[in-house]
N, C-alpha and C positions, 0 to 999 in steps of 0.2 A: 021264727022272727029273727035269727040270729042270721041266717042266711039274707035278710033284705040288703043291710046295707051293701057287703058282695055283689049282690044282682047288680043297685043300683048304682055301681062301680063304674058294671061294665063299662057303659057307652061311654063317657068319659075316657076312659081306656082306649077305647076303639077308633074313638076321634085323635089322640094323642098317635097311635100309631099309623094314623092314612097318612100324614105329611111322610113318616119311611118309608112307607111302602111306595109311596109317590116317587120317591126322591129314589128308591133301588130300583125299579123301574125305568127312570131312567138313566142312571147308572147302568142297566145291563142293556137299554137300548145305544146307548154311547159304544160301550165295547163293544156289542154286533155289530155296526157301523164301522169302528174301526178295524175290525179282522174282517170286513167285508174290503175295507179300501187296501188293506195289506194287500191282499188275495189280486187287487188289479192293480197295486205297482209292481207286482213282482211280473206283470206282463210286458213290462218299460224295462227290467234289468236285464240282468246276463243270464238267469234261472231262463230267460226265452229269449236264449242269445238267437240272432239271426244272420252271424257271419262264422267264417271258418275261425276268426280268432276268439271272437267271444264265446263261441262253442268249445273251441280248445279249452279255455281257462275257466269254464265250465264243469269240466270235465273232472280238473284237475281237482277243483274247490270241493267237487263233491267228493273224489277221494281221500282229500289233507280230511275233510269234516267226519268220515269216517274211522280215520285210522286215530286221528285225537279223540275218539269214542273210549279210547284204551283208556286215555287220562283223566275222562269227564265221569265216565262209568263207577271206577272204582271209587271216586272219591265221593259222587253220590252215594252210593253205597255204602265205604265204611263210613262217613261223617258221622252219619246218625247212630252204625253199629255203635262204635267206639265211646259215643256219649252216652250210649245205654251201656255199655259194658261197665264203665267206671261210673256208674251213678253212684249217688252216698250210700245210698243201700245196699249197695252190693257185698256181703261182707262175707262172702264163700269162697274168694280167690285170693289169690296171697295177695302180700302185701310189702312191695320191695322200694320202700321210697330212694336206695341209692342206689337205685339201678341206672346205669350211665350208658351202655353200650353194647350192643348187638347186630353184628355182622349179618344175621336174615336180614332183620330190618332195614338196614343200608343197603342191603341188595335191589332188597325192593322198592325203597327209593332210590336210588340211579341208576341203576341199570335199563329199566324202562323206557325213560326219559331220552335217554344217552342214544337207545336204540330205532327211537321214533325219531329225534333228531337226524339219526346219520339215513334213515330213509328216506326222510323227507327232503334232505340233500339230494341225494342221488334221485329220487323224483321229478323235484324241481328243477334242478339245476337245468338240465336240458330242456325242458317244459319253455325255462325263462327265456333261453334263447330263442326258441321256434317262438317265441311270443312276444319276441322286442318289435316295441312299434317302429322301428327303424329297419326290420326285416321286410323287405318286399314280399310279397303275397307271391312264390312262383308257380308255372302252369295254367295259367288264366288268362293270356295273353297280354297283351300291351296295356299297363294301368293309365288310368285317367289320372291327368296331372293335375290338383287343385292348390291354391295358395289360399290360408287363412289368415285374417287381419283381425285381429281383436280390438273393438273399441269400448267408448265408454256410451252405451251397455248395445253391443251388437258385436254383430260379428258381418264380417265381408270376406266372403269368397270368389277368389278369381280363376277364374279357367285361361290361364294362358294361352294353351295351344286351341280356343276356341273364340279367345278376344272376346271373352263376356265374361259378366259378373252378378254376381246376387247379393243381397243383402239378407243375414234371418233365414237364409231357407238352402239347403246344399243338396243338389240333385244328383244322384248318381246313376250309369249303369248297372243292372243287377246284373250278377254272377262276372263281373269285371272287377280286376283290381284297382284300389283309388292309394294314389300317393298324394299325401298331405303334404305341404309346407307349413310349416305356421310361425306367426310373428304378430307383436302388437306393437300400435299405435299409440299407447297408452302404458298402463300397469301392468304390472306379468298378472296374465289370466289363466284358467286352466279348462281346454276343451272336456267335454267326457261323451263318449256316444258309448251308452252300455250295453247295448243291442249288440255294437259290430265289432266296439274296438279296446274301450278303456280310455281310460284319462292320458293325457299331456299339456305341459305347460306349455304357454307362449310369453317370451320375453322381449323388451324390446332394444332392439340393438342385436336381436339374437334369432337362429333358426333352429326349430324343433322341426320334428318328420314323423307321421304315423301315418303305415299301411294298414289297411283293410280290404275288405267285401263285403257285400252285400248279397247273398245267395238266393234271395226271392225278391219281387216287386213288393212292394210297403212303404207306410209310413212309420221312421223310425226317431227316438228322442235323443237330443242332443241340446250342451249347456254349458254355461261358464259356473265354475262349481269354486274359483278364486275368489273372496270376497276381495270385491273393487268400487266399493259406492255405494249409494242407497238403492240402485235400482238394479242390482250384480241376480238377484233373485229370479229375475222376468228376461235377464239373458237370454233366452232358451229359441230352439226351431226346431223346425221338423226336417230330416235327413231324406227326402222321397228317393226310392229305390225303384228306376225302373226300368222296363224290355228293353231292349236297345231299339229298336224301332220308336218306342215312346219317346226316348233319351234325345236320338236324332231329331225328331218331333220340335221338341224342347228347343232346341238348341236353335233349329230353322225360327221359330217365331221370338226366340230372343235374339236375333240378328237384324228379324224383320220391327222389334221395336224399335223408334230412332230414340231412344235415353240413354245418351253418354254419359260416361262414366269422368266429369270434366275438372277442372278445381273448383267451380264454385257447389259441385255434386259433392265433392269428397269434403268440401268445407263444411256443407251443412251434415254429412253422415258424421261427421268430427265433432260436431255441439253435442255437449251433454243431455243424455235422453235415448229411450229405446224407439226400435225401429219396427213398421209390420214387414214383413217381407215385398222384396224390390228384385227386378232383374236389368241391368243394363246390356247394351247393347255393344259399345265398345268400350274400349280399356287403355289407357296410354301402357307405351311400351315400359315393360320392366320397372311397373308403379312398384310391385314387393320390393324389386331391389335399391330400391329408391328411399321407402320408407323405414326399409333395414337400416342402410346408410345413414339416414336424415334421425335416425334414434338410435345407433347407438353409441357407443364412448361417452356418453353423458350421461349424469343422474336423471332419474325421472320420477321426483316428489309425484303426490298426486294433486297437483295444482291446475283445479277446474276453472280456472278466470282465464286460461289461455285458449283459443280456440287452434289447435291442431290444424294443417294444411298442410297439401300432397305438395313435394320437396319438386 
């Protein structure tokens, strides 16, 4: 008899613990989810760069994460020795409470350090230069010239030596070098295309420059990663990379569009608001250097009751 009340415990019991078990459940359904969605952003960065640049600096990330193995390792390692070494129980090894100073021990912290640092100089350091976005891509022939326009929340690329323009969407030849202009209409933004190239800013009043490539046909991501407003978030397009035959393609039926690119076209791209992607068909002459000019020497508060118009 002494065993009933026990029994009739159980259930009680067993209902008490369905709500955790429920709840760890989903708890380990959440984290599968997210180490599934990790697994498909790392297909959008530079881990699956798809230009010569973002491959380079690929390269290099995975050696710097190798060689700081040296710094991460040990200290893994001894944290936990060393708190087991000195627990209160330990009472078999001496016991030096003014001990102040030991030349191993400084070795072993700096010397290390000092030696990781000066190779990782000498690593990078040349790395940096082959990888300034201001280094033209050479051996690839003649890059495609592109001007980038940052507004609030879009972006506008123009292809000078082709008198067209896109809104939201930047086309390129694959295995051709692409030289960027860029400059805003608005607040200083910051391009990122982590596939080909890496981050730069665009200010306004001002000219930034990033070379890349694009080494196969694809669709690639690209973003304003500058908070600039409430909708800086959904900035974003797609980079299409493609044959040159497709590119030419492209370029024929955005000629044969007739959507000028006019002032009351750049007025309405000017109101605040995102954009889907657009392709115009002409361009007035020398709008970048126009709207370089017409912004800069001046402050530029973020004052959205102005509506923006091509200079």
């Amino acid at each position: 008899m002494a065993a009933t009340p026990a029994h009739r415990s159980a259930p009680p019991l067993r209902r008490r613990m369905a709500p955790l078990a429920a709840r760890a459940r989903t708890l380990a359904a959440i984290v599968a989810l997210s180490l599934l969605g990790g697994c498909a952003a790392l297909d959008h960065g530079i881990l699956n760069a798809q230009g010569p640049v973002a491959a380079h600096e690929r390269h290099f990330f995975i050696i710097v994460c190798g060689i700081l193995l040296f710094v991460w390792v040990p200290i893994v390692v001894l944290a936990p020795v060393i708190a087991w070494h000195y627990r209160l129980s330990n009472t078999h090894h001496a016991y030096r409470p003014k001990w102040a100073f030991s030349w191993p021990l400084e070795g072993f912290i700096w010397i290390p350090p000092i030696g990781i640092v000066v190779l990782l100089a000498f690593l990078l350091w040349p790395a940096t230069q082959k990888d300034d976005p201001y280094t033209r891509q050479a051996g690839r022939g003649t890059p495609v010239r592109v001007q980038a326009i940052a507004l609030d929340w879009k972006w506008v690329f123009i292809y000078p030596d082709e008198g067209v323009a896109t809104v939201n969407q930047l086309a390129v030849p694959a295995g051709r070098p692409v030289h960027l202009s860029l400059t805003s209409g608005t607040v200083m933004q910051s391009l990122l295309l982590p596939q080909l190239a890496g981050q730069v800013y665009a200010m306004a009043g001002m000219r930034t420059r990033m070379n890349f490539a694009a080494d196969r046909p694809g669709t690639y991501h690209g973003e304003n990663t500058q908070f600039s407003g409430k909708d800086f978030a959904r900035q974003q397009f797609p980079v299409v990379s493609m044959t040159p035959a497709a590119y030419a393609g492209w370029l024929a039926r955005a000629h044969l569009a007739y959507r000028p690119l006019d002032q009351a076209a750049w007025a309405a791209l000017s109101r605040l608001g995102t954009s889907a992607p657009q392709t115009y068909s002409t361009v007035p002459p020398r709008l970048f250097d126009r709207i370089v000019a017409a912004t800069g020497g001046a402050a530029h508060p973020h004052d959205h009751s102005v509506t923006r118009k091509a200079p």
